[in-house]
C-alpha positions in Angstrom: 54.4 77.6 32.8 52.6 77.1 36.5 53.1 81.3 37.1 51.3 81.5 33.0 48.5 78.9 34.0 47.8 80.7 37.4 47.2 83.7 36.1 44.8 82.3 33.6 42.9 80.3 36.1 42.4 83.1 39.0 40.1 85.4 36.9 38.2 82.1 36.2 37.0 81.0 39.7 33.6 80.7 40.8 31.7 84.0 41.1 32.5 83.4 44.8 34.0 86.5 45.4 31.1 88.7 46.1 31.3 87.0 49.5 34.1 85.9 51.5 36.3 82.8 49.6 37.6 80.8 50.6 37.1 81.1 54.1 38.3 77.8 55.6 40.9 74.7 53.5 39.9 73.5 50.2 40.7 70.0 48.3 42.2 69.5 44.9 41.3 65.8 44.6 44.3 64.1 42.2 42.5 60.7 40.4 45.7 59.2 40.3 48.2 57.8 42.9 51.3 60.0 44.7 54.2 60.4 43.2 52.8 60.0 39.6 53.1 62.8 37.3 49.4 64.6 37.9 50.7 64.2 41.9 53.8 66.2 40.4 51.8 69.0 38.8 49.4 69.1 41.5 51.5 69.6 44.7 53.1 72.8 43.2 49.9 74.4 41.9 48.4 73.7 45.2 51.4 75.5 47.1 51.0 78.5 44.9 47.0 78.3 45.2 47.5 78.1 49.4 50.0 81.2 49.0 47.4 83.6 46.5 44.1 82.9 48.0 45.0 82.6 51.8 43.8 79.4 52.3 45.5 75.9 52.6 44.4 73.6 49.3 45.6 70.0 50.3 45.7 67.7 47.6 43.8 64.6 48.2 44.9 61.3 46.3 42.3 59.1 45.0 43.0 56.8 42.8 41.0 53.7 41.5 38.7 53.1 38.0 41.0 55.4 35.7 40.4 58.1 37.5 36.1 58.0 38.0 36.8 57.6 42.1 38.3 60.7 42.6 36.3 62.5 40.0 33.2 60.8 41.0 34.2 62.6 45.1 34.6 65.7 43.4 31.0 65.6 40.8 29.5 65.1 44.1 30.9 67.7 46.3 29.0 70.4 47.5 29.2 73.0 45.3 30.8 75.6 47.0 33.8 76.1 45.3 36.3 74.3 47.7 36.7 70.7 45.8 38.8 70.6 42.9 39.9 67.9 40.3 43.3 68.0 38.6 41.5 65.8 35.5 42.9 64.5 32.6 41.7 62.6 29.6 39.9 59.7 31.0 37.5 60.7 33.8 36.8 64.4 31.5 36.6 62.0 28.2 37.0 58.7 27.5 35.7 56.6 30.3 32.3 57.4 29.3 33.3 55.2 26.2 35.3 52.3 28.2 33.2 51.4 31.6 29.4 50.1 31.4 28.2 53.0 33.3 29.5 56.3 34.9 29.1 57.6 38.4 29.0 61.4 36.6 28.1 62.4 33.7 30.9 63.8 32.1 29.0 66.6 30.2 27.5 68.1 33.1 29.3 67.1 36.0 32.1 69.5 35.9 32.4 73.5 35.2 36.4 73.6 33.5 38.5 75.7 35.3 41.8 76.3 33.5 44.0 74.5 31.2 47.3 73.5 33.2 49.4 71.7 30.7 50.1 70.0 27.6 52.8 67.2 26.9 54.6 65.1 24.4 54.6 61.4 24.4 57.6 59.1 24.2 58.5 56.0 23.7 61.8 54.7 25.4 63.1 50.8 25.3 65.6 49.1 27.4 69.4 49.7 26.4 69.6 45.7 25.3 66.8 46.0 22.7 68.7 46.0 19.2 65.8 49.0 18.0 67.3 52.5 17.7 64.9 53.7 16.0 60.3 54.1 16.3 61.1 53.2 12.9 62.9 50.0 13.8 60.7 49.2 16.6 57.3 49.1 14.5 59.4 46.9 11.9 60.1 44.1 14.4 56.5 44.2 16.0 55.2 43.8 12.1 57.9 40.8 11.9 56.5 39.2 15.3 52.5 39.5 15.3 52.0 40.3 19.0 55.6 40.0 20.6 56.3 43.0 21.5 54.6 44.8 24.6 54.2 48.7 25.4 53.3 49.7 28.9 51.0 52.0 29.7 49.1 53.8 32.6 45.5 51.1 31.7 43.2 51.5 29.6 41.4 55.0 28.4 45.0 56.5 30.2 46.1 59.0 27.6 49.4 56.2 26.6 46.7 53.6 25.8 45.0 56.0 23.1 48.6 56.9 22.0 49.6 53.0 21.1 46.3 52.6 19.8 46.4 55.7 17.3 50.8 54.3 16.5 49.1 50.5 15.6 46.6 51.9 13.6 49.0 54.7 11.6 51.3 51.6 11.8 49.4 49.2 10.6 50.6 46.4 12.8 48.8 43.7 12.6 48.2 42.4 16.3 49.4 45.5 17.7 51.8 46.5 20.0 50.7 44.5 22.9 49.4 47.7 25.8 50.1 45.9 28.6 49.2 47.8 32.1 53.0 48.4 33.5 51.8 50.3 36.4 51.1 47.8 38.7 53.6 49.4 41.2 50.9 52.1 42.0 52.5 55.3 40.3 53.4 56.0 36.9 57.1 56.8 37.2 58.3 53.3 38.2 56.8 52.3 34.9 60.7 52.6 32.5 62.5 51.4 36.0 61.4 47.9 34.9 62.3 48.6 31.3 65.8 49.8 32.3 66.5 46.4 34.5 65.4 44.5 31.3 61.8 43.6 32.9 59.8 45.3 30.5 60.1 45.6 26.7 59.1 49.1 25.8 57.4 51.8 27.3 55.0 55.1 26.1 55.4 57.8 28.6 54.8 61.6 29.0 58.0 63.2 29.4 58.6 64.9 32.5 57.9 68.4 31.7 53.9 67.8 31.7 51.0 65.2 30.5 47.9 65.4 28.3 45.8 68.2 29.7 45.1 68.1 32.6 42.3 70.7 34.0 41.3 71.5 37.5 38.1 71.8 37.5 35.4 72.1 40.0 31.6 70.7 40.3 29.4 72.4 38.2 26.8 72.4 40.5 28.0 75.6 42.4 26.1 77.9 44.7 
């Protein structure tokens, strides 16, 4: 999948090449903290990126605001072609939607560079939890109006708009609770508390990729 996406994203770069790029490191800024799942995808694709263009590309964590810090370093790099955001659905969509104001604009602030991945969603519980079943699940959050919690990455985080499409096709009426479970800085800890009993539920990306993520670069490019 990373060999399939490189080879779409190389013809794509910037119109750099008539002159000598890259010529010293570039950044691929990650919104999100290490060790979560765009840190996964990112550390490979920058290893392969280092290894085909010659130059080191270091991935730079920023994470904060669902993602509008890191993008927000990136909208206002120079435009030179040597700052690059692994995005994903909230800083490239719907945080325009969720925050009073935007540091970016999201329709202009970025020129999209390749399509990287696409994932499923699931939803696992903890072992003790008598539900076997999504079907099962929904029927005891119908029973108990607001009892039973999901985690997910915050809200606008691609899981968020996931349990708010389920309640809706569900109709639940108070919803599945979308409780923020990632308050240990990363996604993956997210199911441990689940496991241990901690946690009721949880929607997660499996491991094989997330919501389309892009990296894209500043549109504002020499």
């Amino acid at each position: 999948m990373l060999r399939r996406a490189l080879l779409a994203l190389l013809p794509a770069l910037p119109a750099l090449a008539q002159r000598p790029w890259p010529t010293r490191p570039m950044r691929l800024v990650v919104p999100f903290p290490p060790g979560g799942l765009a840190d996964q995808l990112a550390r490979p694709l920058a290893a392969r990126l280092t290894a085909v263009l010659g130059q080191p590309m270091v991935v730079e964590n920023r994470p904060g605001a669902g993602g509008n810090i890191g993008a927000d370093a990136v909208a206002k790099a120079a435009p030179d072609g040597y700052s690059w955001l692994l995005g994903s659905i909230g800083p490239l969509a719907a945080n325009q939607f969720l925050f009073a104001s935007m540091p970016f604009d999201t329709a202009t602030a970025f020129a999209p560079v390749s399509l990287l991945v696409n994932t499923p969603k699931v939803i696992v519980v903890n072992r003790d939890r008598p539900w076997r079943s999504l079907a099962e699940m929904l029927a005891a959050a119908r029973a108990a109006p607001g009892a039973v919690r999901a985690g997910s990455a915050g809200n606008g985080s691609s899981l968020h708009i996931a349990l708010a499409l389920l309640n809706r096709a569900a109709r639940v009426a108070r919803r599945l609770r979308s409780s923020r479970a990632f308050r240990r800085k990363s996604p993956p800890p997210c199911a441990t508390p689940r496991s241990a009993g901690g946690w009721r539920n949880r929607a997660g990306s499996s491991a094989a990729a997330r919501p389309s993520p892009l990296p894209v670069s500043s549109r504002r490019r020499r």
